[in-house]
Structures are given as structure tokens and as C-alpha cells.
Backbone as a chain_set.jsonl record, in Angstrom:
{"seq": "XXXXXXXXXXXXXXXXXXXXXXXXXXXXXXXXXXXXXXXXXXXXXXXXXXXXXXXXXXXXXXXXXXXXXXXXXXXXXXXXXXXXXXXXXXXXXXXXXXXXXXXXXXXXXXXXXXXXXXXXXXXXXXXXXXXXXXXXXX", "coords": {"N": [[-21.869, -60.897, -70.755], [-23.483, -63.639, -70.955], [-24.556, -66.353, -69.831], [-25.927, -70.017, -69.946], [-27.788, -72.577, -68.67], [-28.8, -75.825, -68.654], [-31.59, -75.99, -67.339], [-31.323, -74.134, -65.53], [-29.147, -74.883, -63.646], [-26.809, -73.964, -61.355], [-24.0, -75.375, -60.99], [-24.463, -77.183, -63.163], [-23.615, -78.489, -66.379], [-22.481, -75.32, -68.285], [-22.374, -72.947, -70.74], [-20.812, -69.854, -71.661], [-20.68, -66.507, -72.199], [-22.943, -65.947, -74.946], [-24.36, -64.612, -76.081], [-23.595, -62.744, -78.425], [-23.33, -65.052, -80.171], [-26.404, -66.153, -79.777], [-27.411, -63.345, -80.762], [-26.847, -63.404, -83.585], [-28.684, -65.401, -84.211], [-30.719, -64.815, -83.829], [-31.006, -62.431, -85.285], [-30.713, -63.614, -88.061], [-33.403, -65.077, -88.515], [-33.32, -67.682, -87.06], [-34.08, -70.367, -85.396], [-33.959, -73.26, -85.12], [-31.649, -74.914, -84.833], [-28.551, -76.819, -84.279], [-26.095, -76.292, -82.637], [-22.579, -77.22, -82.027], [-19.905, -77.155, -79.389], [-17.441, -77.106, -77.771], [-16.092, -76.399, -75.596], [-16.269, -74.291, -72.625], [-16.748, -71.578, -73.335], [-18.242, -69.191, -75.66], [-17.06, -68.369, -78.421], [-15.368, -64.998, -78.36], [-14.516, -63.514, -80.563], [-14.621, -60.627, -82.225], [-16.013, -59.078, -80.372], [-18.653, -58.35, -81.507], [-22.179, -59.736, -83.144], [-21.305, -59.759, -86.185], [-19.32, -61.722, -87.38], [-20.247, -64.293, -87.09], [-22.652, -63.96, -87.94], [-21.805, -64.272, -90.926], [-20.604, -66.428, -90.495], [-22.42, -68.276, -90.321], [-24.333, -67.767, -92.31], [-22.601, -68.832, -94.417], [-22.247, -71.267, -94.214], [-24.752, -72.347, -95.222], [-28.076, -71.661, -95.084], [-31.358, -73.111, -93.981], [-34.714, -73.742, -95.369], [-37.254, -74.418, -93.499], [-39.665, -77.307, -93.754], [-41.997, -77.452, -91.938], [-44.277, -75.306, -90.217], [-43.538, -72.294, -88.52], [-43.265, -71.596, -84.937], [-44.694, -69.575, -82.016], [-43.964, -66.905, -79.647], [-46.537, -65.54, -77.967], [-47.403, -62.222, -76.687], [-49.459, -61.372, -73.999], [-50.054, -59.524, -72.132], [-48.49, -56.95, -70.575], [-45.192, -57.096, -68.887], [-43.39, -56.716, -66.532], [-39.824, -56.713, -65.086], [-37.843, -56.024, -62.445], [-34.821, -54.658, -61.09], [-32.966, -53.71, -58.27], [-32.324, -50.322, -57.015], [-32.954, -46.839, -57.941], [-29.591, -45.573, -58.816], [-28.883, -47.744, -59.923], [-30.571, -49.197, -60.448], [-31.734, -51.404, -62.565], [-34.11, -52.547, -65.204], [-36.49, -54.878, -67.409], [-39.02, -55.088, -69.941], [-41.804, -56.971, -71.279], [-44.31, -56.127, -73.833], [-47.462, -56.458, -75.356], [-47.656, -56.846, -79.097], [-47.726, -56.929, -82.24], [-45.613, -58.464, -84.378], [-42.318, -57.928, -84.216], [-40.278, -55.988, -82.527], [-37.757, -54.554, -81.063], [-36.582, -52.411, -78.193], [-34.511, -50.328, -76.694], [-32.57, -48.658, -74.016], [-30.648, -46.95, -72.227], [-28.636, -45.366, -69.493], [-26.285, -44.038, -68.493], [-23.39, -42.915, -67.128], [-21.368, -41.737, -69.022], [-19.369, -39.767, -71.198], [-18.645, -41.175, -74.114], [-21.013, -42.707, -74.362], [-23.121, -41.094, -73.763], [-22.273, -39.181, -76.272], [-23.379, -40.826, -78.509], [-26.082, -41.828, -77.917], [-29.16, -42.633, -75.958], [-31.07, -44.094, -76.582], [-32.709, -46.614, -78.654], [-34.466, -48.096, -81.212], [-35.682, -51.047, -82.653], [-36.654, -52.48, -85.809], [-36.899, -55.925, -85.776], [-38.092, -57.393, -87.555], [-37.585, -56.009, -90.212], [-35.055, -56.887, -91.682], [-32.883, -55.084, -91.655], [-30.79, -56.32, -89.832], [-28.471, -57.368, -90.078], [-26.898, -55.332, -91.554], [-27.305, -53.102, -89.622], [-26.907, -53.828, -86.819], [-25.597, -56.088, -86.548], [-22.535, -55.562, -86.557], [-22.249, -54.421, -83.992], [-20.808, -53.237, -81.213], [-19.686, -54.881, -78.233], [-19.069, -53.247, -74.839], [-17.581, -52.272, -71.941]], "CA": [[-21.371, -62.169, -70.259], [-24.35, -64.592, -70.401], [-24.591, -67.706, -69.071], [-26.621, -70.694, -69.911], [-27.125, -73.891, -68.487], [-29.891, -76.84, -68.264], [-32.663, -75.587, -65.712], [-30.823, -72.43, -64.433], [-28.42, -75.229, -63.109], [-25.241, -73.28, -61.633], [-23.684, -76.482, -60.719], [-24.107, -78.415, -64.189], [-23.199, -77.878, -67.556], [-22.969, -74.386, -68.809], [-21.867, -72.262, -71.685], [-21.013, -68.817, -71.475], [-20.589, -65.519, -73.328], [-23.274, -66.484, -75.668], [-24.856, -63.299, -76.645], [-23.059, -62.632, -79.879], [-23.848, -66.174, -81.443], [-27.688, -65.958, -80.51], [-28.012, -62.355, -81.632], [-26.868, -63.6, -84.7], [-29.139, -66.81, -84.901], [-32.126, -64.301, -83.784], [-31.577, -61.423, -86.308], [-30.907, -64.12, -89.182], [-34.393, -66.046, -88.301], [-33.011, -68.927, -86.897], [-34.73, -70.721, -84.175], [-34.07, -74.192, -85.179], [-30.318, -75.499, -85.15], [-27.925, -77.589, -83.132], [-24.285, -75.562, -82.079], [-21.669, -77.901, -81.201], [-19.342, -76.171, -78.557], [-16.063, -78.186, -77.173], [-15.341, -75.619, -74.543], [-16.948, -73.298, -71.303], [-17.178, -70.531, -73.356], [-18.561, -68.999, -76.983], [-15.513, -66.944, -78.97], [-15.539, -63.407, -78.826], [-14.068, -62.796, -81.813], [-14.056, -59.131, -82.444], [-16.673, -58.269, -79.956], [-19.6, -58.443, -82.041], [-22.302, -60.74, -83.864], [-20.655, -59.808, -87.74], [-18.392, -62.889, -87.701], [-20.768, -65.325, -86.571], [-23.309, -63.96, -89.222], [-20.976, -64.862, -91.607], [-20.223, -68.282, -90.546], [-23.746, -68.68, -90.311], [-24.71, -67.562, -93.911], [-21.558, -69.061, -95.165], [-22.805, -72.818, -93.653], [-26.164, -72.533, -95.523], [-29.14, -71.576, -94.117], [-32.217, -74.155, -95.173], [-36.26, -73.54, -94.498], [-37.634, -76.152, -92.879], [-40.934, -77.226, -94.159], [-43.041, -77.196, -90.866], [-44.799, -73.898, -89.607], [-42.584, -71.588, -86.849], [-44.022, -71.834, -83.539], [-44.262, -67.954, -82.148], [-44.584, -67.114, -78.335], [-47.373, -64.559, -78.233], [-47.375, -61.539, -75.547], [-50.963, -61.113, -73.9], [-50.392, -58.55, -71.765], [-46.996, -56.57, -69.962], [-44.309, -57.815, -67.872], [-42.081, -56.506, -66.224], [-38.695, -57.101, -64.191], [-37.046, -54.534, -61.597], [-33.812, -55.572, -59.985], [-31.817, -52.922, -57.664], [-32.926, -49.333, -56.895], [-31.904, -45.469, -57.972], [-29.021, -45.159, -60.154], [-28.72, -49.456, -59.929], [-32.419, -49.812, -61.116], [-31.923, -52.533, -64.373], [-35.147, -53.214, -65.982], [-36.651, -55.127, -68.798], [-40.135, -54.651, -70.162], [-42.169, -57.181, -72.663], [-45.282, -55.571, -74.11], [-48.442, -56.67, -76.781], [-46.946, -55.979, -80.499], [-48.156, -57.385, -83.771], [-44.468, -58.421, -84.852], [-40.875, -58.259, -83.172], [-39.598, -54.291, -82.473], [-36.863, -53.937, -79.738], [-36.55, -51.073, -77.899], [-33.187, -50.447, -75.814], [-32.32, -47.887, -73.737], [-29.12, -46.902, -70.999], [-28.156, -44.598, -68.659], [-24.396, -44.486, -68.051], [-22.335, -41.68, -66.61], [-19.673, -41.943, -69.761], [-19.477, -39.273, -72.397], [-18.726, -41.916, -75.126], [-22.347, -43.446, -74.399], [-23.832, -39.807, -74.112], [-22.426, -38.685, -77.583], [-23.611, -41.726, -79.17], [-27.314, -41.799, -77.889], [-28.913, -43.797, -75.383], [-32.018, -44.631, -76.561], [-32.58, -47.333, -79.657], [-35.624, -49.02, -81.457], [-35.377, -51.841, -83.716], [-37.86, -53.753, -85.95], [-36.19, -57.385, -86.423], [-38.388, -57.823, -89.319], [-37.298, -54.663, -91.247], [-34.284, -57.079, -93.031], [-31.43, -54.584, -91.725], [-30.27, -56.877, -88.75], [-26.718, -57.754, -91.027], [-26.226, -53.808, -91.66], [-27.88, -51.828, -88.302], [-27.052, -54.516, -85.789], [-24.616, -57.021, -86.15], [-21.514, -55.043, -86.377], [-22.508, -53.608, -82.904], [-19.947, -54.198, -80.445], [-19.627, -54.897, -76.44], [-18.561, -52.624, -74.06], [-17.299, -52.876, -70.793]], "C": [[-22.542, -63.08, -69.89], [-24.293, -65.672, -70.759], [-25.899, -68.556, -69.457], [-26.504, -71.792, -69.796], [-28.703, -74.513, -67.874], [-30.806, -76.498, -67.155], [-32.221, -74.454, -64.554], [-29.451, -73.838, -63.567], [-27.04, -74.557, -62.37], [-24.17, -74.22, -61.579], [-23.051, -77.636, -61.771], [-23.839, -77.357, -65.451], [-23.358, -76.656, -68.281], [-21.924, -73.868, -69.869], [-22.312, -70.799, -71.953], [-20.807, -67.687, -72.692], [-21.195, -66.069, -74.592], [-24.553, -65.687, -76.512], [-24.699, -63.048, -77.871], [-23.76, -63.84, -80.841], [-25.721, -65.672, -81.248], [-28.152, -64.738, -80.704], [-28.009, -62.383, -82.985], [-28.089, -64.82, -85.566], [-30.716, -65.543, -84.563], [-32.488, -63.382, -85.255], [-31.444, -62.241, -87.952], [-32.032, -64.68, -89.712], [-34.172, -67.545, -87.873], [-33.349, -69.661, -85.527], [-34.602, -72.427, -84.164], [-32.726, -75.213, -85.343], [-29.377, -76.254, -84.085], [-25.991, -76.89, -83.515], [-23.429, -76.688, -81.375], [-20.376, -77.018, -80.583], [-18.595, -77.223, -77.66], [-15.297, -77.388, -76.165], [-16.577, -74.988, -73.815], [-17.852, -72.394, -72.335], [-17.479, -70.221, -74.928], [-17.529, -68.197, -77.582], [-15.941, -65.952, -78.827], [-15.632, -63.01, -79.891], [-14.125, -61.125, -81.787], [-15.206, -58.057, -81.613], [-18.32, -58.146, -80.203], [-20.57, -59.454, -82.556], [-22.034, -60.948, -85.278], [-20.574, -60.894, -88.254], [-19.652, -64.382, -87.683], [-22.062, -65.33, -87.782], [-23.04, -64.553, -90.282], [-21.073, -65.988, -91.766], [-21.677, -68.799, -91.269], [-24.516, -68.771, -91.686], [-23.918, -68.164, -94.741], [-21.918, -70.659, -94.952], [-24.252, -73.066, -94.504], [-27.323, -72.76, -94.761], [-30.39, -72.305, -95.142], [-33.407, -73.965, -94.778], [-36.624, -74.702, -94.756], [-39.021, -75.698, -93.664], [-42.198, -77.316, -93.04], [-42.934, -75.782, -90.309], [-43.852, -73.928, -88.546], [-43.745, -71.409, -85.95], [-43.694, -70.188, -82.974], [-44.586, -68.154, -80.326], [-45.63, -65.472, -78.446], [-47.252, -63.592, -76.731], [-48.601, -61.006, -75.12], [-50.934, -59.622, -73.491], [-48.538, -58.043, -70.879], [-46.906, -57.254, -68.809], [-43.198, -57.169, -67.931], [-40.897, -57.155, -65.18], [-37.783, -56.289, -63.989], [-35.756, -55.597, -60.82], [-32.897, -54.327, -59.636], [-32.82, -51.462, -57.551], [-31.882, -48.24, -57.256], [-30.884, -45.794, -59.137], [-28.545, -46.994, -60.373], [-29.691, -49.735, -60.558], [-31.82, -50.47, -62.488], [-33.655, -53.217, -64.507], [-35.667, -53.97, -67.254], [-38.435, -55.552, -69.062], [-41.179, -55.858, -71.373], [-43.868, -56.777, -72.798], [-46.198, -56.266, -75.62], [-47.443, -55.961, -77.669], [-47.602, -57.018, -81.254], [-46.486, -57.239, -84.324], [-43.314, -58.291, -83.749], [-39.948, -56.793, -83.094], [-38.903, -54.491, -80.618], [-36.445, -53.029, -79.573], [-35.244, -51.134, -76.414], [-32.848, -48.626, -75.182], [-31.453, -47.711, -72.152], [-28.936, -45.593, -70.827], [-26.94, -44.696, -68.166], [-23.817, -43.031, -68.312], [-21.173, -41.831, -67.834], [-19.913, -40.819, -70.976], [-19.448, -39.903, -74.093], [-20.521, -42.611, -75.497], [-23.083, -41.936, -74.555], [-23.998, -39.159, -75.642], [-23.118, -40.117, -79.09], [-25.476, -42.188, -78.869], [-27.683, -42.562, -76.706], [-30.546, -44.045, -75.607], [-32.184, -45.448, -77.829], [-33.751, -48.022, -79.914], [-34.927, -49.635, -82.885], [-36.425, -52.955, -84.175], [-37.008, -54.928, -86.48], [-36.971, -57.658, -87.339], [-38.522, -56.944, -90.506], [-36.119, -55.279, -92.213], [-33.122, -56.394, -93.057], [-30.575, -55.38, -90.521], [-28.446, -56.72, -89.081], [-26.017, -55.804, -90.852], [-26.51, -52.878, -90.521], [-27.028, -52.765, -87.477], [-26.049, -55.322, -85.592], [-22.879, -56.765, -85.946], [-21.184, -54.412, -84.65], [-21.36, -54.102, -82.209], [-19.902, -53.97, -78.812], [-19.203, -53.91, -75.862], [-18.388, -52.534, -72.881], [-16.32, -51.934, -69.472]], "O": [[-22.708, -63.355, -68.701], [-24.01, -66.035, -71.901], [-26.97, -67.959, -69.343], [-25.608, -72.415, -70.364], [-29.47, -74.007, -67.055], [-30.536, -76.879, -66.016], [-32.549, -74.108, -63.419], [-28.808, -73.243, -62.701], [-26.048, -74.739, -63.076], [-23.206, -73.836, -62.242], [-22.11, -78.426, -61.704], [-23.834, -76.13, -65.549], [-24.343, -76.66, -69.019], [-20.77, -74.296, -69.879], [-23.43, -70.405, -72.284], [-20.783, -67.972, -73.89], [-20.438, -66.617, -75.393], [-25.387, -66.124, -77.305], [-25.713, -63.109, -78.567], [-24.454, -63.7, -81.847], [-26.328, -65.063, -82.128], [-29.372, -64.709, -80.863], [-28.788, -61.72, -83.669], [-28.313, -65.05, -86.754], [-31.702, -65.678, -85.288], [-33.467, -63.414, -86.0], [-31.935, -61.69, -88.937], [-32.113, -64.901, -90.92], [-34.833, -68.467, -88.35], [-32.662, -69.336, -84.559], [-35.14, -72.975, -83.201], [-32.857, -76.256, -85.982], [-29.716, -76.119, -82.909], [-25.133, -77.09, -84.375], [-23.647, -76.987, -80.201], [-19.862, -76.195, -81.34], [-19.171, -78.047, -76.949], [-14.115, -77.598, -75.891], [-17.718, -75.105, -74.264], [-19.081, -72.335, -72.359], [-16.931, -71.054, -75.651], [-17.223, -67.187, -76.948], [-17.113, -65.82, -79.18], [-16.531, -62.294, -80.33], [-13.324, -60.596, -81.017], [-15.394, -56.865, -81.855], [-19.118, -57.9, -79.299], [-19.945, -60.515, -82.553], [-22.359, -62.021, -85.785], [-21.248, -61.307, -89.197], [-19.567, -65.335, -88.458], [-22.411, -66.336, -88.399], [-23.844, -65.362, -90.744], [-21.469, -66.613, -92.75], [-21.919, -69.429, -92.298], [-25.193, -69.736, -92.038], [-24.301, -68.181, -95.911], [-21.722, -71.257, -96.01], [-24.796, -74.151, -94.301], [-27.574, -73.703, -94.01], [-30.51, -72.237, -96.365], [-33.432, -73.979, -93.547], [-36.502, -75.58, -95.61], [-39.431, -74.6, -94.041], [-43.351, -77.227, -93.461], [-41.895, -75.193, -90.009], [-43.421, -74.869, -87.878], [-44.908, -71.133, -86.243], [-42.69, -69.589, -83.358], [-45.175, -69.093, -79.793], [-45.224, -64.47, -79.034], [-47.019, -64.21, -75.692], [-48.995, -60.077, -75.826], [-51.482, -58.701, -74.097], [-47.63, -58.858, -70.722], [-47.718, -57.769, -68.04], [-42.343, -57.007, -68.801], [-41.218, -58.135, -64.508], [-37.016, -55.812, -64.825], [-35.763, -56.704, -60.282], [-32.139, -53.886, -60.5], [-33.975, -51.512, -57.973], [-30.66, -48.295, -57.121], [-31.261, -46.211, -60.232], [-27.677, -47.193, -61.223], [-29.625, -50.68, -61.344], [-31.487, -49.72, -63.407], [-34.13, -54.194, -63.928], [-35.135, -53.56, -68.285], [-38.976, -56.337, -68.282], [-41.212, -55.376, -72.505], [-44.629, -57.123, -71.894], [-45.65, -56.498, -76.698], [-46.701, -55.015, -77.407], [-48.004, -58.014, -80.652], [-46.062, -56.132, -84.657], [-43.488, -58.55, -82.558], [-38.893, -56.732, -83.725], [-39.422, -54.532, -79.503], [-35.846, -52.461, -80.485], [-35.252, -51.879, -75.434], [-32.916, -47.622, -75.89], [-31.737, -48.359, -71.145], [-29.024, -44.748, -71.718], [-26.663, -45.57, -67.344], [-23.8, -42.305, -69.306], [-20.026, -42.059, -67.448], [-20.802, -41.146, -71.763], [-19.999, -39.364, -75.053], [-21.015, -42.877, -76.593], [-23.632, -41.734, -75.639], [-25.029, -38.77, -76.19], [-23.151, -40.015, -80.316], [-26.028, -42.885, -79.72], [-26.768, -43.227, -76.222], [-31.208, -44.184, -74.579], [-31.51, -44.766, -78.6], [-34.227, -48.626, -78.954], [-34.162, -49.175, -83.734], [-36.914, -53.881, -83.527], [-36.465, -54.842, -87.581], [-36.431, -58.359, -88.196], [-39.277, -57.052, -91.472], [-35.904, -54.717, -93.287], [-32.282, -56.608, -93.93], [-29.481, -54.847, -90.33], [-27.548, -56.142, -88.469], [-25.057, -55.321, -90.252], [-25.883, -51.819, -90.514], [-25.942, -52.186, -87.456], [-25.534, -55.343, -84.474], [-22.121, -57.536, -85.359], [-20.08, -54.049, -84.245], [-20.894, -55.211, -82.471], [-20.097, -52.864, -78.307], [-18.642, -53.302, -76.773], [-19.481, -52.828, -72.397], [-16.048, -52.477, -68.401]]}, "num_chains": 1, "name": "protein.A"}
């Protein structure tokens, strides 16, 4: 369920559940587009970013002719929030390229038999087939 809005505003204009669309605009390469959005919130649709891939590939995707702008990572950073079995962290580290690394702890046998640790190189080209089918859970 994330939230975004002009300067962390909570106050002014925001648009939520918005996870799905930019996992889809990240793992397609898309860093450069304008979303028009006539409501609060982003569709669900079925949970996942699949659908939105779709649209997205189905709208034509066009390369711009000016160089991508990259943010570079010098050195680690982290961010702790809560303690013990609450602890949520998130980690960014030096890399040569774009590899996400995911990993959860959750009391649920469904999450146990299914793994809980995950690496992913976003410029390996399987985003559409590893990734976008993925779906929420709650």
C-alpha cells in the first residue's frame, strides 16, 4: 500500500497503491513517462504488475534520444525501523548494475514453503517472466 505525494506532503495531493504500476515501469526500463490518474488510488487489478506490463507494451514503448541519467551508490546505507521480531530494514550497497536482493521473515507456512530469500538482476531481461506475475499478499 504505497503512498505518494508532492514533498512527503500528507495533507496534499496523493496517489496510492502504486507499487504494481512502478514495478512495471522499473522492470520494463522506463524512467521517463507521464501517468494520468483521475482517482486516489492506482487499480489493483489482479494483484500484480502482469496487467500493467501489458498495457504498457501494448501503448508503445519509444527510446528517447538523450542519455539516461543513473543515480550512482558510493558507499552503504542503511534504514532500521522497530526492534526484534518488528525490525524492517532496507539496505543500498556499491554494485556495477541493478541486482535486488529481498528477503522476509514471517511466521506463515505458505511463505516458509515458498522461500524467503530472493535475488534479482533487473538487467538479466526476465522481469516480464520471473517478476511481474508476482502477486501481493496480505
Amino acid at each position: 500500500a504505497t503512498t505518494i505525494s508532492p514533498g512527503g506532503d500528507p495533507g496534499g495531493p496523493k496517489v496510492q497503491t502504486i507499487e504494481h504500476l512502478l514495478s512495471a515501469c522499473a522492470g520494463l526500463g522506463l524512467d521517463n513517462l507521464f501517468i494520468d490518474i483521475n482517482a486516489d488510488e492506482v487499480p489493483v487489478l489482479d494483484g500484480s504488475a502482469a496487467s500493467f506490463v501489458f498495457l504498457l507494451q501494448s501503448a508503445g514503448i519509444v527510446m528517447q534520444d538523450a542519455p539516461k541519467r543513473f543515480l550512482r551508490v558510493k558507499k552503504t546505507i542503511e534504514v532500521r525501523q522497530g526492534e526484534g521480531k518488528k525490525l524492517m530494514w532496507a539496505k543500498l550497497e556499491p554494485h556495477h548494475g541493478y541486482t535486488l536482493s529481498f528477503e522476509i521473515e514471517f511466521d506463515n507456512p505458505a511463505v516458509a514453503a515458498t522461500g524467503s530469500r530472493f535475488v534479482f538482476d533487473m538487467g538479466s531481461g526476465s522481469y516480464k517472466k520471473e517478476i511481474a506475475r508476482a502477486r501481493t499478499f496480505g
